[in-house]
C-alpha positions in Angstrom: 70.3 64.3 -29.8 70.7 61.2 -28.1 68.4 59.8 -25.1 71.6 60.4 -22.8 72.2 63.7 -23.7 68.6 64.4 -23.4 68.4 63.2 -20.0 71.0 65.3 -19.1 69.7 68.1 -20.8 66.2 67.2 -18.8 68.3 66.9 -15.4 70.2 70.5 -15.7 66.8 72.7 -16.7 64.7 70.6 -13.9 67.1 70.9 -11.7 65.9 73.3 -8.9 65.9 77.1 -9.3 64.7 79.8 -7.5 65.9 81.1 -4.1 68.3 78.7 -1.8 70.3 78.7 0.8 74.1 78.9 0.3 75.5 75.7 1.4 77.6 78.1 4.0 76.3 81.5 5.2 78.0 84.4 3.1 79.5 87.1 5.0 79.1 90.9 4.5 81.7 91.7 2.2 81.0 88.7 -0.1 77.5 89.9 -0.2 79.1 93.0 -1.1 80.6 91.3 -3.8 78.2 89.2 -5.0 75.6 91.8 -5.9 78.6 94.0 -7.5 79.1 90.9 -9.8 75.8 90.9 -11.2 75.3 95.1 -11.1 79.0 94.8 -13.0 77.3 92.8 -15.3 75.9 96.4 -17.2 79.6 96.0 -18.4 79.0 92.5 -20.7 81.4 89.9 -19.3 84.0 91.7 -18.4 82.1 93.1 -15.3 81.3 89.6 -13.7 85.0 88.6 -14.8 86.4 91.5 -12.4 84.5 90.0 -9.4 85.5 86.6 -10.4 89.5 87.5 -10.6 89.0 90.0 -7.5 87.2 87.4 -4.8 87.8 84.3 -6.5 88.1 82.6 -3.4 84.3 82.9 -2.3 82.4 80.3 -3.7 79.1 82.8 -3.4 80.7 85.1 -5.4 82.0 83.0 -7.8 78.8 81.3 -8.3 77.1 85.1 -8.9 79.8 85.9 -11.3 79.1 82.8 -12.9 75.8 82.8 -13.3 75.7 86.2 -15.1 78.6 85.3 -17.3 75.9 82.3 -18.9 73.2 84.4 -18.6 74.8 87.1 -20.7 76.0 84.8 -23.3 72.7 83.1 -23.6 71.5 86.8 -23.7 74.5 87.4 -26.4 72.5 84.0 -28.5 69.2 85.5 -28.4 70.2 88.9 -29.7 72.1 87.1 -33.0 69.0 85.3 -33.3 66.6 88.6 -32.9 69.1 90.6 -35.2 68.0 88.0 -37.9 65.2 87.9 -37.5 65.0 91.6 -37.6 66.7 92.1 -40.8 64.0 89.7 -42.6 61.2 91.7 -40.4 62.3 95.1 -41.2 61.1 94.0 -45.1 57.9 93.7 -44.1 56.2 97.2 -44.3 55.1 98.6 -40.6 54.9 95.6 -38.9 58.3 95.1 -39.3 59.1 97.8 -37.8 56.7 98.1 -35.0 58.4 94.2 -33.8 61.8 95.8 -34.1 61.0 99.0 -32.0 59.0 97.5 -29.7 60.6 93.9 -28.4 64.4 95.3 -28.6 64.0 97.8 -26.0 61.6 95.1 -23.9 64.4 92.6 -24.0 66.8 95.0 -22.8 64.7 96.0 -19.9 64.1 92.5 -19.1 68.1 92.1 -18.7 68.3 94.6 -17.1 65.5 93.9 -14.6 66.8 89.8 -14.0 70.4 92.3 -13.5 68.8 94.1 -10.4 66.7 91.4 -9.3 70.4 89.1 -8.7 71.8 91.8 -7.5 69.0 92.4 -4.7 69.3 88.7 -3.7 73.0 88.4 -3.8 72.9 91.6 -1.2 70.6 89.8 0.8 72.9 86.7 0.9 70.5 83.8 -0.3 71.3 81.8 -3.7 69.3 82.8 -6.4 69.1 80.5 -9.5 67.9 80.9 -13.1 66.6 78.4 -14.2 69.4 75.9 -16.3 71.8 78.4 -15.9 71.9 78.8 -12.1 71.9 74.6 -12.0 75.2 74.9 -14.7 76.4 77.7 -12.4 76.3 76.4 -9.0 77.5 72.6 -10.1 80.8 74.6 -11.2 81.3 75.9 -8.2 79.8 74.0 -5.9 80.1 70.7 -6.8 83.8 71.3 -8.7 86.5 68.9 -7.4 
């Protein structure tokens, strides 16, 4: 990786995250909209896309839709990456399978759980960001020209 790429790589993850302010104050229906874009996230991508295509013109929501679109395709990574790693650890007698039953179901519920918690600050209208993901999210929308 080269030192640019690294520095940018540095600049996205340290960029800040955590709860901000929306650069302009979100009304009631794009609230509305923005928590339904990360509760339609139960529904993969194609949730988040529906809020995308249906208030496309709020930059709130769009930036909720977003945001859940990365975060369930970095979700999407680390399951191909745990399904591997689950097939060589399901060899191994027990332990195997004591990994497998017990940290698929705790990543689900941690999806799940970062689902809600967007969700509860999209309803109460402040800017939430993951960390790297929420920085990619909000320079697409809110720095796009």
């Amino acid at each position: 990786m080269s030192t640019d790429a690294k520095a940018a790589a540095a600049e996205v993850w340290n960029a800040g995250w955590g709860e901000v302010q929306p650069p302009a104050q979100a009304n009631e229906e794009e609230k509305l909209w923005g928590m339904l874009a990360n509760l339609l996230g139960l529904f993969f991508i194609v949730g988040p896309l529906v809020a995308w295509f249906v208030k496309g013109s709020s930059k709130f929501v769009k930036f909720y839709a977003l945001q859940m679109i990365f975060l369930h395709l970095a979700g999407l990574a680390v399951a191909i990456v745990l399904g591997v790693l689950f097939t060589v650890l399901a060899t191994v007698p027990l332990v195997g399978w004591l990994v497998v039953t017990l940290i698929s179901p705790l990543f689900s519920l941690a999806m799940l759980a970062v689902l809600v918690f967007l969700a509860l600050k999209a309803k109460s209208g402040a800017l939430y960001k993951l960390p790297a993901l929420g920085a990619i999210a909000s320079r697409a929308v809110y720095e796009a020209k």
